[in-house]
C-alpha positions in Angstrom: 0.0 0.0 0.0 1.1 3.5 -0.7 0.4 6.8 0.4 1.4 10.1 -0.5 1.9 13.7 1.5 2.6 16.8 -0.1 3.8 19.4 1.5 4.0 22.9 0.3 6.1 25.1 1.7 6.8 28.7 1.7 10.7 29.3 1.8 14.0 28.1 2.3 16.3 25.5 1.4 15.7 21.9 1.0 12.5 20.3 3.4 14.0 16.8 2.9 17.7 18.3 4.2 16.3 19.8 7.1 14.3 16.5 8.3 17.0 14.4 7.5 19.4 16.2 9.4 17.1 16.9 12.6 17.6 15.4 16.0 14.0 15.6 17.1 12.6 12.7 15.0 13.6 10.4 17.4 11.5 11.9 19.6 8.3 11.5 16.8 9.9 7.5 16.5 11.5 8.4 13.1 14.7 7.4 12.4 16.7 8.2 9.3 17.5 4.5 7.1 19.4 5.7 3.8 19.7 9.1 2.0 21.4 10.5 -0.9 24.1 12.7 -0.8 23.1 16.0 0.4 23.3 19.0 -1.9 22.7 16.5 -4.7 19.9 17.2 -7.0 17.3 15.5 -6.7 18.3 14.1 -3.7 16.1 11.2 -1.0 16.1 10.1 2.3 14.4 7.2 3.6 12.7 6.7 7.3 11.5 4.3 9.2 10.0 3.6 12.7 12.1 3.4 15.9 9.2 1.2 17.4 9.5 -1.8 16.4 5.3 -2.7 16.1 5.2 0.3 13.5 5.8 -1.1 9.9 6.5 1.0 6.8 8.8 3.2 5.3 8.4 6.9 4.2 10.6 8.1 1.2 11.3 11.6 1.1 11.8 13.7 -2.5 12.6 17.2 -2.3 11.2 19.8 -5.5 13.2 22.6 -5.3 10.8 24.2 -8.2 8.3 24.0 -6.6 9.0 24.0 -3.2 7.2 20.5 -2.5 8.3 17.6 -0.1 6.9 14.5 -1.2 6.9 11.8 0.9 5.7 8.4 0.0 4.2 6.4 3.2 4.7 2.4 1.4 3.6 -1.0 3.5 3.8 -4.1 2.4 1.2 -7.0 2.8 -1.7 -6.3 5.4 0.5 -3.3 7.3 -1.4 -0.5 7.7 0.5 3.2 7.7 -1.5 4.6 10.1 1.0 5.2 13.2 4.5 5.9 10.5 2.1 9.0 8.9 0.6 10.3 12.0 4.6 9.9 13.2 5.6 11.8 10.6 3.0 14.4 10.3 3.1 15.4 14.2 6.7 15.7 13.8 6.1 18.2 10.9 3.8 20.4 12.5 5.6 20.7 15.5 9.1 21.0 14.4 8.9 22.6 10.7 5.3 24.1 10.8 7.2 27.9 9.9 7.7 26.8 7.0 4.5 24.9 5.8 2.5 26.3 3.6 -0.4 23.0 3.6 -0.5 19.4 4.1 -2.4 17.2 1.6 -2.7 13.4 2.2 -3.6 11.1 -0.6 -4.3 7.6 0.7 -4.4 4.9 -1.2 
């Protein structure tokens, strides 16, 4: 199953660069897995869960254009990505909401 989230944002460098590189996703049970070279264009990163009953992966695509994150919440099998999205959602509003613009979830 996959699941998308957009996020528009108003300013500044790369979204993906400054979640990757944050501390406080441990806090939100995120932990960074495997990322591109930073400064590359178009760079990745890919998280997962620090709990271990929390399945999925979110991969993270930065448009520099457009100033859009894209992440991509994917499960395999009968997983759901309930808990990884709300993870990853709290963490944006309360550590990079200056710089969001909206939030749009697609589900699946």
């Amino acid at each position: 199953m996959q699941s998308v989230i957009q996020v528009m944002c108003y300013r500044g460098g790369s979204l993906r660069e400054a979640v990757a590189n944050d501390r406080r996703l441990e806090k939100y049970h995120l932990a960074v897995a495997r990322q591109k070279r930073s400064g590359r264009n178009p760079g990745w990163a890919k998280l997962h869960s620090t709990e271990p009953e929390v399945h999925g992966a979110i991969n993270l695509e930065w448009d520099p254009a457009t100033k859009t994150l894209m992440a991509r919440v994917v499960t395999k099998g009968k997983n759901t990505a309930d808990r990884i999205t709300g993870d990853f959602i709290a963490y944006l509003i309360r550590c990079q909401r200056r710089r969001i613009r909206s939030i749009v979830l697609l589900p699946a």
